[in-house]
Chimera marker file (.cmm) of the C-alpha trace (Angstrom):
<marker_set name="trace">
<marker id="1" x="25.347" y="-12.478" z="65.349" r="1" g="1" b="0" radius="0.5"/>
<marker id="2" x="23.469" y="-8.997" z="65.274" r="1" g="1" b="0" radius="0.5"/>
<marker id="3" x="20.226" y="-8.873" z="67.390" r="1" g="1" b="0" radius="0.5"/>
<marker id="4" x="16.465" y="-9.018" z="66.127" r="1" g="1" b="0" radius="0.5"/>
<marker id="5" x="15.058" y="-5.705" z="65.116" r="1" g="1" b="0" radius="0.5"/>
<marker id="6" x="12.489" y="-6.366" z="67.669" r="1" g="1" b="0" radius="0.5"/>
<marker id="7" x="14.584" y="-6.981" z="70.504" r="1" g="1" b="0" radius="0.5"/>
<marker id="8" x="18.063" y="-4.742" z="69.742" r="1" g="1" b="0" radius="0.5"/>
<marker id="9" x="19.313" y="-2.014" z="71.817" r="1" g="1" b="0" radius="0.5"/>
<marker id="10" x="22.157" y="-0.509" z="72.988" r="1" g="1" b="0" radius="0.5"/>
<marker id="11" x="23.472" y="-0.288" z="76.366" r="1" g="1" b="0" radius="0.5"/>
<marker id="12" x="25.918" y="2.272" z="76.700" r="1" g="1" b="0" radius="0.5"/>
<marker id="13" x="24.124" y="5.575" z="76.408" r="1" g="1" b="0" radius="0.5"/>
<marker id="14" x="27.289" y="7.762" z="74.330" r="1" g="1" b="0" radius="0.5"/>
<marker id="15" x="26.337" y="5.379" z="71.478" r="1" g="1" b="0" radius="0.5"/>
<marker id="16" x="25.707" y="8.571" z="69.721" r="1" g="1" b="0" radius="0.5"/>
<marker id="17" x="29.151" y="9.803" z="70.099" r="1" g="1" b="0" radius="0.5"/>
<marker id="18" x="30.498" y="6.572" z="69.619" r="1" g="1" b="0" radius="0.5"/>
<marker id="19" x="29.434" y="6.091" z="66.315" r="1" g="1" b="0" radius="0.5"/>
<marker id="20" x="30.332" y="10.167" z="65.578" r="1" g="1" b="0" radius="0.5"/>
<marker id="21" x="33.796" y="8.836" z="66.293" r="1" g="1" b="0" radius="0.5"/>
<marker id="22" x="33.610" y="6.239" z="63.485" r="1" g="1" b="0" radius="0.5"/>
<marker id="23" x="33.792" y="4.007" z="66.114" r="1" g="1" b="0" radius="0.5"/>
<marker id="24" x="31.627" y="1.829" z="65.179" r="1" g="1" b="0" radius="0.5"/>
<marker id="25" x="33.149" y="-0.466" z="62.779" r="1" g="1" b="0" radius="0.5"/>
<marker id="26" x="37.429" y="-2.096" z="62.797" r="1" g="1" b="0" radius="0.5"/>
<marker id="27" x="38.725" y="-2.742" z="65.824" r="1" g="1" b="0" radius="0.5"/>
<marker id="28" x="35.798" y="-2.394" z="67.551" r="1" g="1" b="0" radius="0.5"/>
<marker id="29" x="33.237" y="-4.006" z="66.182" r="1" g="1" b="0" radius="0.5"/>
<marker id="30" x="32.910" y="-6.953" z="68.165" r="1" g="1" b="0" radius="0.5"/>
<marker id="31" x="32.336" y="-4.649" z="71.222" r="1" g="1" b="0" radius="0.5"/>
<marker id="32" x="29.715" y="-2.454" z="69.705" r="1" g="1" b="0" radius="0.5"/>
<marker id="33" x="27.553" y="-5.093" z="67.646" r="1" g="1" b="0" radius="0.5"/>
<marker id="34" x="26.895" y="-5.636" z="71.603" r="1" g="1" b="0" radius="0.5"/>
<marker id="35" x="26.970" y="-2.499" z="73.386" r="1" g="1" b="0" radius="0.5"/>
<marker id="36" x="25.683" y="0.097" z="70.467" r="1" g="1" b="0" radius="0.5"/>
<marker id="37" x="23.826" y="-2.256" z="68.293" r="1" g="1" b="0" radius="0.5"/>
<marker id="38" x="20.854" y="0.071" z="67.429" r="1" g="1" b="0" radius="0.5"/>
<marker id="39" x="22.881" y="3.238" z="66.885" r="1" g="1" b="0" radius="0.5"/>
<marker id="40" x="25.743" y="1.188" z="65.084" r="1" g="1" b="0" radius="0.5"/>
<marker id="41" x="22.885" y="-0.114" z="62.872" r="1" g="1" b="0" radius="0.5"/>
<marker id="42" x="23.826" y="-3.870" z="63.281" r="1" g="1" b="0" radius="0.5"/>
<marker id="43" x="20.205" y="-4.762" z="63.816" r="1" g="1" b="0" radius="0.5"/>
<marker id="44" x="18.631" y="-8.010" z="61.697" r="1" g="1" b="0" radius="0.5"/>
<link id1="1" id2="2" r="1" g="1" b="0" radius="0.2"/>
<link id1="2" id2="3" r="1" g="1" b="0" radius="0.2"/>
<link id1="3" id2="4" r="1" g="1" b="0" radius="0.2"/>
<link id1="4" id2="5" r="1" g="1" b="0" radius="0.2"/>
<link id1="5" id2="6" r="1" g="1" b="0" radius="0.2"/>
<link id1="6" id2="7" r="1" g="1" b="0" radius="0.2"/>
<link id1="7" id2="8" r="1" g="1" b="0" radius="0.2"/>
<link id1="8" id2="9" r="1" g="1" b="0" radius="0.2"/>
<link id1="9" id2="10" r="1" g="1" b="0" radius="0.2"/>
<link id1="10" id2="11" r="1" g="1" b="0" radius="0.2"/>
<link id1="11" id2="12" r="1" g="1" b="0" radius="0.2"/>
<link id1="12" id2="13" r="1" g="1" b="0" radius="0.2"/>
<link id1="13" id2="14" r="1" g="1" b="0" radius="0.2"/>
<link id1="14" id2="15" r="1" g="1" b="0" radius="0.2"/>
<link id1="15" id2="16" r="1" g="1" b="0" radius="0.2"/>
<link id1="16" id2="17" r="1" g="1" b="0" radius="0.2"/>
<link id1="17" id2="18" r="1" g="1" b="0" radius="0.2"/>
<link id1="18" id2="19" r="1" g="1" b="0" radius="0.2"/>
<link id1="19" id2="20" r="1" g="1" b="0" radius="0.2"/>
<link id1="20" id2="21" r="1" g="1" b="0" radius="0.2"/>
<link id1="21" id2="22" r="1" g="1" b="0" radius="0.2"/>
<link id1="22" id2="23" r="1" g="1" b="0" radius="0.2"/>
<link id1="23" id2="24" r="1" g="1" b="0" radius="0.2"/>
<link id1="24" id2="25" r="1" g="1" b="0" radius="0.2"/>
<link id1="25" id2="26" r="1" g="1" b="0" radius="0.2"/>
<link id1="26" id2="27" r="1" g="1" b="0" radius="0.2"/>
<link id1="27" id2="28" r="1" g="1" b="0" radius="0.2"/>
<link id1="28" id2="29" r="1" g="1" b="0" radius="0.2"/>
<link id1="29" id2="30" r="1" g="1" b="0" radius="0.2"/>
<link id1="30" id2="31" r="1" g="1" b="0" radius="0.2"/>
<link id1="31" id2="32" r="1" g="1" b="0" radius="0.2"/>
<link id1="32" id2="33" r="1" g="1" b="0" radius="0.2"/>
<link id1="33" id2="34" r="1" g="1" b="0" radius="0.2"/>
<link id1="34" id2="35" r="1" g="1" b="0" radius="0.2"/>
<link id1="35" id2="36" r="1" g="1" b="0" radius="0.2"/>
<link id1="36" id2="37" r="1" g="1" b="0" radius="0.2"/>
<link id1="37" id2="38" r="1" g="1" b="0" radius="0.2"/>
<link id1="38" id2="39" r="1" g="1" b="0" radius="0.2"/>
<link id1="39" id2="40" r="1" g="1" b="0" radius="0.2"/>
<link id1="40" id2="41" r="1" g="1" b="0" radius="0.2"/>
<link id1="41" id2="42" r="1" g="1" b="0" radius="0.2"/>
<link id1="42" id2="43" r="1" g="1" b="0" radius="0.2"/>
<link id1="43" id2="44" r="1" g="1" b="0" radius="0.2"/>
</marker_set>
């Protein structure tokens, strides 16, 4: 479940890069719905 608006983050800080990678969605995007949530936009 993606986090609140209010309340989402992320907590890696290459979230940036990661998601300039296209590494946001597949494989892993499990992993960054937790860790890159606000720059993956998977904010509620």
């Amino acid at each position: 479940m993606s986090p609140p608006a209010a309340t989402c983050r992320d907590e890696r800080l290459n979230c940036a890069a990661i998601k300039a990678a296209h590494s946001c969605d597949d494989v892993f995007r499990a992993t960054m719905m937790q860790q890159c949530a606000r720059t993956c936009c998977y904010c509620t």
